[in-house]
OpenMM code with the backbone's topology and positions (N, CA, C; nanometers):
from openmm import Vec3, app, unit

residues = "UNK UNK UNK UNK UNK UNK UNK UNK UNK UNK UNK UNK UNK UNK UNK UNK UNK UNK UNK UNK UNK UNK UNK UNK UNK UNK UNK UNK UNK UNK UNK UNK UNK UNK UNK UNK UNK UNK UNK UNK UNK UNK UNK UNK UNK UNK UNK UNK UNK UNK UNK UNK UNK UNK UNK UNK UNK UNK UNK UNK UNK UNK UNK UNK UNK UNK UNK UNK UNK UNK UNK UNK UNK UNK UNK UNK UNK UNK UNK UNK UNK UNK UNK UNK UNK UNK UNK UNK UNK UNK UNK UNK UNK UNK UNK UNK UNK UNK UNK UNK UNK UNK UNK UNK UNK UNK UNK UNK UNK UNK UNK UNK UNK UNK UNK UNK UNK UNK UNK UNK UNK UNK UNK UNK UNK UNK UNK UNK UNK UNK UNK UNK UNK UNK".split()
positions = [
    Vec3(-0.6596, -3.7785, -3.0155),
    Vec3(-0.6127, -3.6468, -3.0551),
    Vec3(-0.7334, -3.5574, -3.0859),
    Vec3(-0.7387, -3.4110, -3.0709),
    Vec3(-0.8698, -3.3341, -3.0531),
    Vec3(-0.7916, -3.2474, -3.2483),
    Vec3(-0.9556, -3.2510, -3.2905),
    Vec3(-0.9173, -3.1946, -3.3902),
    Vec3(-0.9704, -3.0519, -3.4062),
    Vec3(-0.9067, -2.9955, -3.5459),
    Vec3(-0.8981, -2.8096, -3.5235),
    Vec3(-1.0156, -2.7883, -3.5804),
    Vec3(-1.0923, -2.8424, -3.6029),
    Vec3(-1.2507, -2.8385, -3.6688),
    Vec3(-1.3611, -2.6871, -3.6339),
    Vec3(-1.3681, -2.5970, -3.6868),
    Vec3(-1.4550, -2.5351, -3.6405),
    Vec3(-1.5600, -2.5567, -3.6357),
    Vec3(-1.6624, -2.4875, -3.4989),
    Vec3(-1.7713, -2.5081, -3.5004),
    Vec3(-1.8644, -2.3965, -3.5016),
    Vec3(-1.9925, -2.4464, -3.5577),
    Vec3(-2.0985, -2.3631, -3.5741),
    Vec3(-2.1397, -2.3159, -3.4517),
    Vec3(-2.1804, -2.1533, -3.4880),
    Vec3(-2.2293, -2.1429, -3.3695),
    Vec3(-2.3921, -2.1993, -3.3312),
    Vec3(-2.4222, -2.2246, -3.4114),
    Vec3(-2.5416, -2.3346, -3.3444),
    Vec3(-2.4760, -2.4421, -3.2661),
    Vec3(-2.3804, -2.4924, -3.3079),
    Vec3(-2.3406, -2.6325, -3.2165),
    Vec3(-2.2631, -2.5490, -3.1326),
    Vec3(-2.2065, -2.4699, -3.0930),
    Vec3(-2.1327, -2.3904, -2.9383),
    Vec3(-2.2644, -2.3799, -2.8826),
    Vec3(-2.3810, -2.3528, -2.9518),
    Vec3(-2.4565, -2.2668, -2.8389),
    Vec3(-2.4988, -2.3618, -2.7552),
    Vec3(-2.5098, -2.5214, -2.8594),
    Vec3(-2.5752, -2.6365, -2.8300),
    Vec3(-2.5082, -2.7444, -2.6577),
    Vec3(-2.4187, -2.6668, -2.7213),
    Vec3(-2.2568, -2.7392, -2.6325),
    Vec3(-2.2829, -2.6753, -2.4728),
    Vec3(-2.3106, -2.5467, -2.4814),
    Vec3(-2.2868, -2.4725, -2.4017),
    Vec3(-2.4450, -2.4789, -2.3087),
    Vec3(-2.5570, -2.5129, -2.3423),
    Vec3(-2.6769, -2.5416, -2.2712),
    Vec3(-2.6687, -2.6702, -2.2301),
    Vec3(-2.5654, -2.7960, -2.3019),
    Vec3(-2.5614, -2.8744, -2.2674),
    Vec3(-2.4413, -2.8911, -2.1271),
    Vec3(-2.3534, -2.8161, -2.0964),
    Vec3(-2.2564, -2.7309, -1.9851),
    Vec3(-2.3459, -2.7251, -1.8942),
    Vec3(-2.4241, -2.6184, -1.8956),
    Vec3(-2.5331, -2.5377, -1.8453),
    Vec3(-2.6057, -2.6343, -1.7653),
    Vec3(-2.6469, -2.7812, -1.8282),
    Vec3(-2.7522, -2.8798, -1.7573),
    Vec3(-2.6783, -2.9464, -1.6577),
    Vec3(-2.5311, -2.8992, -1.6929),
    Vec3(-2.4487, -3.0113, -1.5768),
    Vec3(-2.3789, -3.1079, -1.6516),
    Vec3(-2.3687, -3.1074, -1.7840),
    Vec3(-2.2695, -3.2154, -1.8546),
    Vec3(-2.1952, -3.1659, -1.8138),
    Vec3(-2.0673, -3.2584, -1.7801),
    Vec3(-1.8904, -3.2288, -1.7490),
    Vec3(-1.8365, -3.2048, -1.8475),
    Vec3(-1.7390, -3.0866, -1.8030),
    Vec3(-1.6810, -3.0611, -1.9343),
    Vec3(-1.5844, -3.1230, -1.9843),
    Vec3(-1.5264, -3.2217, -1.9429),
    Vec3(-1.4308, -3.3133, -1.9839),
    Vec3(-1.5011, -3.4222, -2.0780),
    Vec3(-1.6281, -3.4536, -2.0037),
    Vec3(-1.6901, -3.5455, -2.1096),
    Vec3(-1.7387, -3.4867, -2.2456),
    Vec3(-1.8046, -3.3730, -2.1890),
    Vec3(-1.8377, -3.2869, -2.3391),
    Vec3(-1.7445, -3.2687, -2.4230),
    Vec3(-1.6085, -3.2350, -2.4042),
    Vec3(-1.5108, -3.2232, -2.4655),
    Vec3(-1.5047, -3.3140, -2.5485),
    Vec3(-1.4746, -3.4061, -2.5068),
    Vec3(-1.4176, -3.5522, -2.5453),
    Vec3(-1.5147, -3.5475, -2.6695),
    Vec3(-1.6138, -3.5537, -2.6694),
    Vec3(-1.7408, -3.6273, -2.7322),
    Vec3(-1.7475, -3.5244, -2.8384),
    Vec3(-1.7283, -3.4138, -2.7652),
    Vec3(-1.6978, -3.3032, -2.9212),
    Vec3(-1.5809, -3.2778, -3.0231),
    Vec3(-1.5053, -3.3557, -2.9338),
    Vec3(-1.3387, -3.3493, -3.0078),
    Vec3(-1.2740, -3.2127, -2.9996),
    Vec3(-1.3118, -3.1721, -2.8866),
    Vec3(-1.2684, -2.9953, -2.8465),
    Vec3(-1.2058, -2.9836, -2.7116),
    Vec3(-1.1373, -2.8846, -2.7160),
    Vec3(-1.0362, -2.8321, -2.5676),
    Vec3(-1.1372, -2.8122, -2.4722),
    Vec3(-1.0991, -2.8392, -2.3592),
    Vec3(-1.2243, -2.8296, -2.2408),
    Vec3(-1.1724, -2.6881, -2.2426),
    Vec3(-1.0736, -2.5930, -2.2612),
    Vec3(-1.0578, -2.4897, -2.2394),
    Vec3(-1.1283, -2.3805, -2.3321),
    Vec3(-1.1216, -2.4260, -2.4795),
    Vec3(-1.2587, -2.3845, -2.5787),
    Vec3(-1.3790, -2.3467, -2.5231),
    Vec3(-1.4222, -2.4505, -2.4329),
    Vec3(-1.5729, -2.4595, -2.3869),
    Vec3(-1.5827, -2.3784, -2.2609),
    Vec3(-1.4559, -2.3548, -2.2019),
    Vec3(-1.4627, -2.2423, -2.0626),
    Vec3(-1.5069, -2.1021, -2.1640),
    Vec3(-1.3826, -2.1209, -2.2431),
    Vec3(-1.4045, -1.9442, -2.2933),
    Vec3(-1.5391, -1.9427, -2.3796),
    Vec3(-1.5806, -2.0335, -2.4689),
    Vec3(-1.7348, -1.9596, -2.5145),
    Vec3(-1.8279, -1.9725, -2.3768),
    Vec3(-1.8259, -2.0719, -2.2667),
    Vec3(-1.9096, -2.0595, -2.1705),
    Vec3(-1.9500, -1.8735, -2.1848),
    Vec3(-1.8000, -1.8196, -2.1228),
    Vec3(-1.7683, -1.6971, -2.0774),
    Vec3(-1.8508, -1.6072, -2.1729),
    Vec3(-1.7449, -1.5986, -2.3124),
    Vec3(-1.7983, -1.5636, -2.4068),
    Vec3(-1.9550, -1.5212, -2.4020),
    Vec3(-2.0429, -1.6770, -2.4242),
    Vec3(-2.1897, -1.6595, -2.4072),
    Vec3(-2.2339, -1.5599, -2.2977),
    Vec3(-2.1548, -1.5843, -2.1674),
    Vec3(-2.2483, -1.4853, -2.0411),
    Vec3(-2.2218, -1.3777, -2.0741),
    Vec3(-2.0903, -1.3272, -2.1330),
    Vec3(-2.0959, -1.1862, -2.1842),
    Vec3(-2.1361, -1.1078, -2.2738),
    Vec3(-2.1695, -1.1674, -2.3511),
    Vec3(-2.2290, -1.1627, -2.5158),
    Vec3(-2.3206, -1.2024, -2.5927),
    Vec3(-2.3384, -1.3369, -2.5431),
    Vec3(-2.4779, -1.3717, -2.6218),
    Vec3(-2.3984, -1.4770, -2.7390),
    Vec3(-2.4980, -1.5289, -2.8086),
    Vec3(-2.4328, -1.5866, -2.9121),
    Vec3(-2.3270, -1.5092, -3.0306),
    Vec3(-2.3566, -1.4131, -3.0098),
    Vec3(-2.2776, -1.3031, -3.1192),
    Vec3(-2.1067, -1.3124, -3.0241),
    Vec3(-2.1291, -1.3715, -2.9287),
    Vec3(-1.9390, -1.3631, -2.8669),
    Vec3(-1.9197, -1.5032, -2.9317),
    Vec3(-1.9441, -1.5673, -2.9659),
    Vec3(-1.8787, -1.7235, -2.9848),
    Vec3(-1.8250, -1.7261, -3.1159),
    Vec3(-1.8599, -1.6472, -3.2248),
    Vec3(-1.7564, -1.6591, -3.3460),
    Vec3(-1.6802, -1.5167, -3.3759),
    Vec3(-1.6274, -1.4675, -3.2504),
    Vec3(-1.5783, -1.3423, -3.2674),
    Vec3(-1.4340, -1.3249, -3.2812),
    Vec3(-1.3720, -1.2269, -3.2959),
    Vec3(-1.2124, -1.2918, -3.3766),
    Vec3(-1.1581, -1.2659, -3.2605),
    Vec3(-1.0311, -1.2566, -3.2268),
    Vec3(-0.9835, -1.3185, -3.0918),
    Vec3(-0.8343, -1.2132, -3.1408),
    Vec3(-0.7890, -1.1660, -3.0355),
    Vec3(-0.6606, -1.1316, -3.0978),
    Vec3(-0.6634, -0.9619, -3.1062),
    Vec3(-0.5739, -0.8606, -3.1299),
    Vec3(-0.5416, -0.7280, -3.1689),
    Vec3(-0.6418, -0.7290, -3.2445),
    Vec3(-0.6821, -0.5753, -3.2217),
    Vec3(-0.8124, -0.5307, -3.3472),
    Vec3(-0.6757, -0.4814, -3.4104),
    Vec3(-0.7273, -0.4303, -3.5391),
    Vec3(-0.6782, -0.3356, -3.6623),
    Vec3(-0.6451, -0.2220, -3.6172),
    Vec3(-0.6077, -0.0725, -3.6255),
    Vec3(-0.6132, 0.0407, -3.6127),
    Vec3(-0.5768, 0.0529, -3.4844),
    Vec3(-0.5555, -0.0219, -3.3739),
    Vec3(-0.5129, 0.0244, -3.2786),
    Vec3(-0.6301, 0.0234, -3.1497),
    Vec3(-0.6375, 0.1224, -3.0772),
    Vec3(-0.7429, 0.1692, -2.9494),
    Vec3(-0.8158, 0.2558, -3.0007),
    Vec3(-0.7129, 0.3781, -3.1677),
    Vec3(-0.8322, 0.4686, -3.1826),
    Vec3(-0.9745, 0.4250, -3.2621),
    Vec3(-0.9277, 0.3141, -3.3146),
    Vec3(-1.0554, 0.2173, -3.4046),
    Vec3(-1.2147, 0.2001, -3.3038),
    Vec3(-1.1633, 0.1499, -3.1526),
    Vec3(-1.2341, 0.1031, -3.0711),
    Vec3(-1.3429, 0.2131, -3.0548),
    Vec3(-1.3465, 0.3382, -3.0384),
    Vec3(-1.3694, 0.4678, -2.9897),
    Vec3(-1.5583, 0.4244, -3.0505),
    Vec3(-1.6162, 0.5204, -2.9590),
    Vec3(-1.8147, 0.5764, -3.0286),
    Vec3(-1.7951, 0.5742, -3.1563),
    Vec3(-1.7352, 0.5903, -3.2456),
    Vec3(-1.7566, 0.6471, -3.3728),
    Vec3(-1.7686, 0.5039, -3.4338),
    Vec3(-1.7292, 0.4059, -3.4074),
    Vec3(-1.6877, 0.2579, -3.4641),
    Vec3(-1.8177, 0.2147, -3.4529),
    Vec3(-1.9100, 0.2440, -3.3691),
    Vec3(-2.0509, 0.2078, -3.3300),
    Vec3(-2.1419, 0.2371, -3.3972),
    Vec3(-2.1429, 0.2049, -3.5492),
    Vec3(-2.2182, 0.2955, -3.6159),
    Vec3(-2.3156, 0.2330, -3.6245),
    Vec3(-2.4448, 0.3106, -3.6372),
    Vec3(-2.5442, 0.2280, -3.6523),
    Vec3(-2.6696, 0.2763, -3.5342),
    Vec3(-2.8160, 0.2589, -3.5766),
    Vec3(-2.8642, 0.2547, -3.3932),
    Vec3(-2.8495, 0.1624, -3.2937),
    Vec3(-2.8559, 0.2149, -3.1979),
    Vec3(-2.8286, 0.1125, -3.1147),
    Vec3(-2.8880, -0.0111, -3.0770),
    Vec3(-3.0386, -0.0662, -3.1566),
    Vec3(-3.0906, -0.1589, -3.1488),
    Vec3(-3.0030, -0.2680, -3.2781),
    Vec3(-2.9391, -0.1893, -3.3638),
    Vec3(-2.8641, -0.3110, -3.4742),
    Vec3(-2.7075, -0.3075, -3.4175),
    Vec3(-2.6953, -0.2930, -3.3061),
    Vec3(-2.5546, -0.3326, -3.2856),
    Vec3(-2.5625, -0.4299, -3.2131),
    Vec3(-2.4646, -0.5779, -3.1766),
    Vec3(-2.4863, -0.7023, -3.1187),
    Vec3(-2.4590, -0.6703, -2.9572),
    Vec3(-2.5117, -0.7537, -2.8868),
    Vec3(-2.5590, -0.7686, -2.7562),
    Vec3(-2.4201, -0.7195, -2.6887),
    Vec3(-2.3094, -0.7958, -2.7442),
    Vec3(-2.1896, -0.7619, -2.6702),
    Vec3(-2.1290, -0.6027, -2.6740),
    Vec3(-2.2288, -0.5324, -2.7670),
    Vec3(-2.1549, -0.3703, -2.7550),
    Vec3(-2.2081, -0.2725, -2.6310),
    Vec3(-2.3678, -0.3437, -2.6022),
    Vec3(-2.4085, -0.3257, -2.4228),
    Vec3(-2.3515, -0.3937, -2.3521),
    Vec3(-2.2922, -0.5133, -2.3616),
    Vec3(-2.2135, -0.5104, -2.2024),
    Vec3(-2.0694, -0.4533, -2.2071),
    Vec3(-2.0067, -0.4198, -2.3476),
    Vec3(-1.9028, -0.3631, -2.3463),
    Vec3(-1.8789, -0.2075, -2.3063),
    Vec3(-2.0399, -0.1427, -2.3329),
    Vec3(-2.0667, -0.0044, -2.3136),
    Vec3(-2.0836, 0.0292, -2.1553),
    Vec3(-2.1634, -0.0805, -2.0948),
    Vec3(-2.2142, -0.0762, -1.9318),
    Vec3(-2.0261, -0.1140, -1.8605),
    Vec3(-1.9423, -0.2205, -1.9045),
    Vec3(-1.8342, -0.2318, -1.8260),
    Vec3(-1.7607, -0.0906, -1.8296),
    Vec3(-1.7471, -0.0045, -1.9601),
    Vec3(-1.6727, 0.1241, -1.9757),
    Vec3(-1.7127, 0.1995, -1.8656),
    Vec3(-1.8865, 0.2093, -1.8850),
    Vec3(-1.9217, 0.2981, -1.8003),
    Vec3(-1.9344, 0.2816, -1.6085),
    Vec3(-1.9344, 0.1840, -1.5895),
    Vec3(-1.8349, 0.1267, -1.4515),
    Vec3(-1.7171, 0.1897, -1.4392),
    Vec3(-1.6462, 0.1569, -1.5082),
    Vec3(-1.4943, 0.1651, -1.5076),
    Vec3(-1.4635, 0.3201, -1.4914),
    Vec3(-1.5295, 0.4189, -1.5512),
    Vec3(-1.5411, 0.5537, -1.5472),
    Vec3(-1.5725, 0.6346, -1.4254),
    Vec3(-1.6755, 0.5233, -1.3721),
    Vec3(-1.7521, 0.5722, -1.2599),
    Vec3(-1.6097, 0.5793, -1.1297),
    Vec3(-1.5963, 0.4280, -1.1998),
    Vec3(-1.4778, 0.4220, -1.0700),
    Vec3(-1.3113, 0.5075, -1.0946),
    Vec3(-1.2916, 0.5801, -1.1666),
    Vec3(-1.2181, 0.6407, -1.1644),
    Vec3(-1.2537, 0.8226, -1.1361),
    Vec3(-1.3939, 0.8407, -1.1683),
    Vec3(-1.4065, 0.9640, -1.1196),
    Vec3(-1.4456, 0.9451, -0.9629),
    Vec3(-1.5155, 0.8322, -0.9122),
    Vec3(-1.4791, 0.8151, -0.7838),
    Vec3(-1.3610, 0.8381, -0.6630),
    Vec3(-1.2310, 0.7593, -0.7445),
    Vec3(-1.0948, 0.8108, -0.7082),
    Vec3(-1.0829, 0.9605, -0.7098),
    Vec3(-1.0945, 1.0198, -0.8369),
    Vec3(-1.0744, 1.1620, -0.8291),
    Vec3(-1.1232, 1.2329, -0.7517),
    Vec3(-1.2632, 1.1746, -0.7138),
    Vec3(-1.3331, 1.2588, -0.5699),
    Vec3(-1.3017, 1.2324, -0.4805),
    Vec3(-1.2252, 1.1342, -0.4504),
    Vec3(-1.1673, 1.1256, -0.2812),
    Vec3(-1.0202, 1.1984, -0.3097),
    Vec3(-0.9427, 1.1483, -0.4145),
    Vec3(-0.8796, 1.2748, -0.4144),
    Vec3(-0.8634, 1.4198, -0.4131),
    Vec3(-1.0014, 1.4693, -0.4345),
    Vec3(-1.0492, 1.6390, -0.4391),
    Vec3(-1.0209, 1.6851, -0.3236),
    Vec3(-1.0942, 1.5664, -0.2534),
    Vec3(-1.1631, 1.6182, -0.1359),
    Vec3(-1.0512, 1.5956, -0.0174),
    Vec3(-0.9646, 1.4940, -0.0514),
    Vec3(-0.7889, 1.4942, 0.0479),
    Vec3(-0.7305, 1.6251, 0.0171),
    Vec3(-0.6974, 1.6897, -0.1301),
    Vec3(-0.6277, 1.7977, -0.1052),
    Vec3(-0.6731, 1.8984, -0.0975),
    Vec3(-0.8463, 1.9010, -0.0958),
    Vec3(-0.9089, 2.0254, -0.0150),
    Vec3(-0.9085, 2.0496, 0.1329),
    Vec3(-0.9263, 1.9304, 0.1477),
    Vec3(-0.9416, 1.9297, 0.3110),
    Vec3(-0.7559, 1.9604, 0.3817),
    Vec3(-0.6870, 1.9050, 0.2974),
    Vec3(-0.5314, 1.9454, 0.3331),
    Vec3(-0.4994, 2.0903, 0.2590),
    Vec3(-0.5426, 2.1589, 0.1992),
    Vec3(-0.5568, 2.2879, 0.2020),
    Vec3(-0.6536, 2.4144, 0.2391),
    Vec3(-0.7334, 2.3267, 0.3408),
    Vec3(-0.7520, 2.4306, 0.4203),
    Vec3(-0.6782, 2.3998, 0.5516),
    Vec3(-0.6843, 2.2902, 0.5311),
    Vec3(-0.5825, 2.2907, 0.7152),
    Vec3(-0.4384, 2.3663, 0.7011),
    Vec3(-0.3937, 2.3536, 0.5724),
    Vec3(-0.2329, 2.4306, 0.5492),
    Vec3(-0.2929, 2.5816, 0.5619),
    Vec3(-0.4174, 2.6295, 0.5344),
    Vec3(-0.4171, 2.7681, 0.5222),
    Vec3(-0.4864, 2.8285, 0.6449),
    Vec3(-0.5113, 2.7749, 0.7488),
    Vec3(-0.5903, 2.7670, 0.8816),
    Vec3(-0.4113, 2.8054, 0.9706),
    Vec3(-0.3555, 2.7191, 0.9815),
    Vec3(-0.2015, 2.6999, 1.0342),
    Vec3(-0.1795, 2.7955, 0.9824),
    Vec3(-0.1058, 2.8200, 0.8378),
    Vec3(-0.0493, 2.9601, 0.7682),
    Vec3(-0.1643, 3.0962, 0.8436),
    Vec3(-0.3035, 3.1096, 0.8553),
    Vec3(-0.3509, 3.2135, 0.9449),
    Vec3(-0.2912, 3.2147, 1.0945),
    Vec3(-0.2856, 3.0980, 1.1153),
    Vec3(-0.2797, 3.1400, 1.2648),
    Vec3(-0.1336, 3.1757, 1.3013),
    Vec3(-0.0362, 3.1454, 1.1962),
    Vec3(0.1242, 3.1279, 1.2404),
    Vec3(0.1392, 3.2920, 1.2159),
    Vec3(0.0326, 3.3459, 1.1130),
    Vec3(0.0660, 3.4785, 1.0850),
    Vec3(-0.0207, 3.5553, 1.1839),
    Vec3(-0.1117, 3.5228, 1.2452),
    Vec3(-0.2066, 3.6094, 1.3714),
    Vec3(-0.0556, 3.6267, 1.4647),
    Vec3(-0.0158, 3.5218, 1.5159),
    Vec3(0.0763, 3.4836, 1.5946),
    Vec3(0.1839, 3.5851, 1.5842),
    Vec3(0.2572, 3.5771, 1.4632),
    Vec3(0.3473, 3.6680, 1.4194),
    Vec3(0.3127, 3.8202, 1.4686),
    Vec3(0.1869, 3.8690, 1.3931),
    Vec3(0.1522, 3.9537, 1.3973),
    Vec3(0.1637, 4.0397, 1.5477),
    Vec3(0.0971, 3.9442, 1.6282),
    Vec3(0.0552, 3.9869, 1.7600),
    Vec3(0.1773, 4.0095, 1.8717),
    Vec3(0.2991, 3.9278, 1.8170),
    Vec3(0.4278, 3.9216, 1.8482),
    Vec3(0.4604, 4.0523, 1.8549),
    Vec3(0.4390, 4.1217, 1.7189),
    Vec3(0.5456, 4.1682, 1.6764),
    Vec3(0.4529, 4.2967, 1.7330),
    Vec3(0.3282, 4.3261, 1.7277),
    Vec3(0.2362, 4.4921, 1.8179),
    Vec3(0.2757, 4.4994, 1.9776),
    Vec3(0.3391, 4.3051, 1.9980),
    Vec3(0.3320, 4.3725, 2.1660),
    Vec3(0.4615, 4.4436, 2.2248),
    Vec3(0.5537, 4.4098, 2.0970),
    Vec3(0.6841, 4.4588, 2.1154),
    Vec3(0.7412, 4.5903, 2.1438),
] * unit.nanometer
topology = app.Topology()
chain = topology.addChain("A")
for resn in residues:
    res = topology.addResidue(resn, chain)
    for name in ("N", "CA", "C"):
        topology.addAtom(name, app.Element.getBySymbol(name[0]), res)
C-alpha cells in the first residue's frame, strides 16, 4: 500500500534527477512509496517551474481569475519564482496567437469589402450607363 506521506522538496527534486538518469518510474515509485503518477506531474511541474512548482497548491486559487491579474505580481521581477516567467512567456504566446487570428480576420473582411464595393461600383457604372443610353 503507497502511503500519503509528504515529501520534501529536496527529496522530489532528488526523485526527479533520479527519473532524469533513467530510473523507471515504477521502480522509483515503489521504493519511494509514491504514485508513479505523483512523479509524472512534479517531473512536469519541475520542467515548468523549477523547484518552486513541486510544493505548489494544486486546485482553484482564491478570488477567482481577477486575483490572477499583473497586480498579484508584486514585487520586482527578479523576487518572483521561476514559474511566474514561464507563466508570463505562455500568456504572452497565447496573445500573440489570438491577435494573429484577428489579423487574418481583418484582412478576410477587408479584402471582402472591397470586392463587395468594386461589384456595388460597377453594378452602379452599369446602371448608370443603362439608364444615359436610353
Amino acid at each position: 500500500m503507497i502511503s500519503r506521506r509528504r515529501l520534501s522538496t529536496e527529496e522530489k527534486v532528488a526523485l526527479i534527477q533520479r527519473l532524469r538518469s533513467g530510473v523507471s518510474v515504477s521502480a522509483l515509485a515503489r521504493e519511494a512509496g509514491i504514485l508513479r503518477k505523483s512523479l509524472y506531474e512534479w517531473h512536469a511541474a519541475y520542467l515548468a517551474m523549477g523547484a518552486a512548482g513541486l510544493n505548489r497548491k494544486r486546485g482553484p486559487k482564491s478570488g477567482g481569475r481577477a486575483s490572477g491579474g499583473p497586480a498579484a505580481a508584486a514585487g520586482p521581477p527578479d523576487a518572483r519564482p521561476p514559474g511566474d516567467l514561464a507563466r508570463a512567456q505562455a500568456r504572452i504566446a497565447e496573445l500573440e496567437r489570438v491577435i494573429g487570428r484577428q489579423q487574418v480576420a481583418l484582412d478576410f473582411f477587408r479584402e471582402a469589402l472591397r470586392s463587395w464595393d468594386a461589384k456595388r461600383r460597377k453594378s452602379a457604372a452599369t446602371i448608370s450607363s443603362d439608364s444615359s443610353e436610353k
